[in-house]
N, C-alpha and C positions, 0 to 999 in steps of 0.2 A: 537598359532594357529591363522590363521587369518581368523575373520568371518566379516558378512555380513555387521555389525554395521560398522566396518571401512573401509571395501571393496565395492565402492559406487560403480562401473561401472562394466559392463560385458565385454562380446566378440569386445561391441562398439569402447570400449575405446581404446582396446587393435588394431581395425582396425586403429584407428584416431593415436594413436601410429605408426603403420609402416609406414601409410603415411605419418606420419610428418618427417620421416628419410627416406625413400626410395624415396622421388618426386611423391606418386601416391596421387590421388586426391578421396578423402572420399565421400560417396554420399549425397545428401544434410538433406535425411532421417535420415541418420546418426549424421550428425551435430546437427540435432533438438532435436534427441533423447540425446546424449549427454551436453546439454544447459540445458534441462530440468533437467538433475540428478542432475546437478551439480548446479543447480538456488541458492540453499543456499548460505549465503555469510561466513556463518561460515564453512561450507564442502566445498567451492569453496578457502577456504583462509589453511585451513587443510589437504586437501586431499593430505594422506600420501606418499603413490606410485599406480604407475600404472605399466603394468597393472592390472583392479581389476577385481573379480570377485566378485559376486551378492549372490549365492548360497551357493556353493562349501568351505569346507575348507580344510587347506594347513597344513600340519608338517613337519619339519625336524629337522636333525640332526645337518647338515653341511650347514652352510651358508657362500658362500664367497663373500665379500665386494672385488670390481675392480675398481682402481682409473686412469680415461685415463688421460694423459697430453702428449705433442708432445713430450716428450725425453723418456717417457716410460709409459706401460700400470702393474703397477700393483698389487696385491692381497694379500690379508687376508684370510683365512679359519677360523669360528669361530665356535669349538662344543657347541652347544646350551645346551647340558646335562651336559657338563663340565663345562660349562660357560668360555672358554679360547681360546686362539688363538691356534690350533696348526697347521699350516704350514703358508708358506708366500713367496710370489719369485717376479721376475719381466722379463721383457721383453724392451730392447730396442725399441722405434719404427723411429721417425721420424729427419732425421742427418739436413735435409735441412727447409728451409722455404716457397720453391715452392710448388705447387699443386703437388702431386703425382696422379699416375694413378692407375686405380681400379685393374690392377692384381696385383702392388707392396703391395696396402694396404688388398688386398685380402690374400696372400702370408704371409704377416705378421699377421691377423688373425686369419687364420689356424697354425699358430706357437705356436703363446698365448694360445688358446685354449688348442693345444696339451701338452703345460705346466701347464695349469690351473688345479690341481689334483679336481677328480671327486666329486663333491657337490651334495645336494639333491636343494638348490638356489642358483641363483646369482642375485647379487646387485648393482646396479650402482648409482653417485650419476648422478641427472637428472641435468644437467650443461647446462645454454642457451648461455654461451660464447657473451654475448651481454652488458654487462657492463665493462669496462675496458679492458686489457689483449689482449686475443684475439678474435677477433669480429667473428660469427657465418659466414658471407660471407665475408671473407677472406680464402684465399686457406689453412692457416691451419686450419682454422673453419671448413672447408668443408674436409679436410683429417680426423679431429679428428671424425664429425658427421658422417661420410662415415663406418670410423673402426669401431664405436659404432653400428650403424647398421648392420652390417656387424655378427660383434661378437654375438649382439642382437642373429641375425638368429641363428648362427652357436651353441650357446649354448643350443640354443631351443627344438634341433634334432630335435623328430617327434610332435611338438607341434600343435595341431588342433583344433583351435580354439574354433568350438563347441563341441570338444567332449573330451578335456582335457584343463589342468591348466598351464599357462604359469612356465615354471623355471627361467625367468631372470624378474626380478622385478629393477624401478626405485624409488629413494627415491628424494623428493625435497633438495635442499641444503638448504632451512630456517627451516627445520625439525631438520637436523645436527647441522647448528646453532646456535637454538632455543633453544634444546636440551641441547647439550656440553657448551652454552655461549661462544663461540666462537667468538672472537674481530675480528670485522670486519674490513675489508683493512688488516688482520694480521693473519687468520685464518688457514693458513698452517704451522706457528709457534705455533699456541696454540694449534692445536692439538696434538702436539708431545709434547707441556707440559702436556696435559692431560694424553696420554699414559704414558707418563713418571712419573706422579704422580701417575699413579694405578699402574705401577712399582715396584713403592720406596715403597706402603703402602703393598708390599707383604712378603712373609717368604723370596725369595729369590732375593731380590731388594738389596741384597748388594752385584750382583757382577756388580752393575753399579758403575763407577769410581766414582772418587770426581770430577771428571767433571761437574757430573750432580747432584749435590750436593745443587744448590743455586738457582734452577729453582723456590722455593716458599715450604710455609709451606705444611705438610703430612696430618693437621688437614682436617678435611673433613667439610665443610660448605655448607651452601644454597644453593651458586652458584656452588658449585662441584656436576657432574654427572659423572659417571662412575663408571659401580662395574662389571669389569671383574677379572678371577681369574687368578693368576701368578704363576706357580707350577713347572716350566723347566725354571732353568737357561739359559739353551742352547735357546732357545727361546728368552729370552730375548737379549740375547748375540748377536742373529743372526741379529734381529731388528735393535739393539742400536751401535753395531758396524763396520755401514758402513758410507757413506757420509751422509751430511744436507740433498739433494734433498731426497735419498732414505728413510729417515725416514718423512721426511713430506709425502710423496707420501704411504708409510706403514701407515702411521699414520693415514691417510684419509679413507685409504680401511677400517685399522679396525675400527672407529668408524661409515661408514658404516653400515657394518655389525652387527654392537653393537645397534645401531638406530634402524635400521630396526627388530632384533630381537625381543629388547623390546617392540618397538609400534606396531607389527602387528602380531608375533608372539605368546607372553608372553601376551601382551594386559597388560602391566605393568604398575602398576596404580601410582605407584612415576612418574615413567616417564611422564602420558600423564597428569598428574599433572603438570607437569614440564613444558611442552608444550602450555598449556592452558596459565597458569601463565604468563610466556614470550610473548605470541602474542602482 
């Protein structure tokens, strides 16, 4: 459940949010008011996702984690009372490296969407694409930030700002790799050791080859986080038996959505141990 303790910002935030993805420009009351909540340097260094709410608290069942990158957008479904993943798919997006126009990336959002099976949240991880990689004003920066607003909205349906609770929620990435311990400049290989590790430590983590046999020991230490539950081979199979790209890009979504459950959902006291610790 997420309450108010970690939920610093209202309706504000969640305005300063669209306008930082849409081009529209916040009103300056807004900024002030926002400056102020967040004046802490410790809530200004932690603040987990946005947007938050003040009040209000959240439950669900089904949370799915969505990982955008220009060759594809895609997703994790994780039952919070199961504690497991059960679905997962994806979506081709972007073939070229020019600026695409807003009805092709329109077009492909409403796709994702209609593939995306129906959640009570969704999850994105909050990416500034401004250190390495790809740069935020470059034309795939601006297709990737375009879809994410875009999907933003579309996932949203009838969401009204003062008079219900956002469904799509962002999580910072120094949460994720704060959290998981995830090596930096290498972080989309470690995640899929990590999945791979809660795998291997399940009843049915042996219908992974010996392929993946020499990724590290099963003992579970200090720096290991992750305690999802693994109960359908088939599952696992679906994951672990396609290409590199599609299990780092799986990999992401679900921890994700594993993050986010624990810190804002569960309020999971290993975890925001965990978090603390690491800063």
């Amino acid at each position: 459940m997420i309450s108010s303790k970690k939920l610093l910002c209202n309706r504000v935030l969640m305005k300063s949010i669209l306008s930082k993805h849409l081009g529209t420009k916040s009103e300056e009351s807004s900024t002030s008011t926002l400056k102020k909540k967040v004046n802490d340097s410790a809530l200004k260094k932690w603040a987990i996702v946005s947007p938050l709410v003040e009040t209000k608290q959240l439950t669900a069942q089904l949370v799915t984690g969505i990982e955008v990158t220009p060759i594809a957008a895609t997703w994790a479904v994780l039952d919070v009372h199961l504690n497991e993943v059960v679905d997962c798919g994806t979506y081709p997006l972007f073939s070229e490296d020019g600026k695409a126009c807003s009805s092709v990336i329109l077009d492909l959002v409403h796709r994702v969407k209609e593939l995306i099976p129906p959640s009570d949240l969704f999850v994105l991880e909050e990416k500034l694409w401004t250190k390495g990689g790809i740069k935020s004003n470059s034309d795939m920066g601006i297709n990737l930030l375009t879809f994410q607003a875009m999907l933003y909205t579309l996932l949203n349906e009838n969401f009204v700002p003062d008079d219900s609770l956002s469904k799509v929620f962002y999580i910072q990435s120094k949460a994720i790799l704060k959290l998981f311990k995830l090596k930096v400049g290498n972080e989309r290989v470690s995640s899929q050791h990590i999945v791979q590790r809660m795998m291997r430590r399940s009843d049915v983590g042996y219908v992974l080859d010996n392929r993946w046999e020499n990724i590290g020991s099963l003992d579970v230490g200090s720096d290991h986080y992750g305690q999802l539950s693994w109960t359908n081979p088939e599952m696992i199979k679906r994951i672990w038996s396609r290409d590199e790209l599609w299990r780092e890009n799986v990999s992401n979504a679900i921890l994700a959505a594993h993050a986010f459950t624990d810190l804002c959902l569960r309020e999971d006291g290993n975890a925001l141990r965990l978090l603390w610790k690491r800063a």
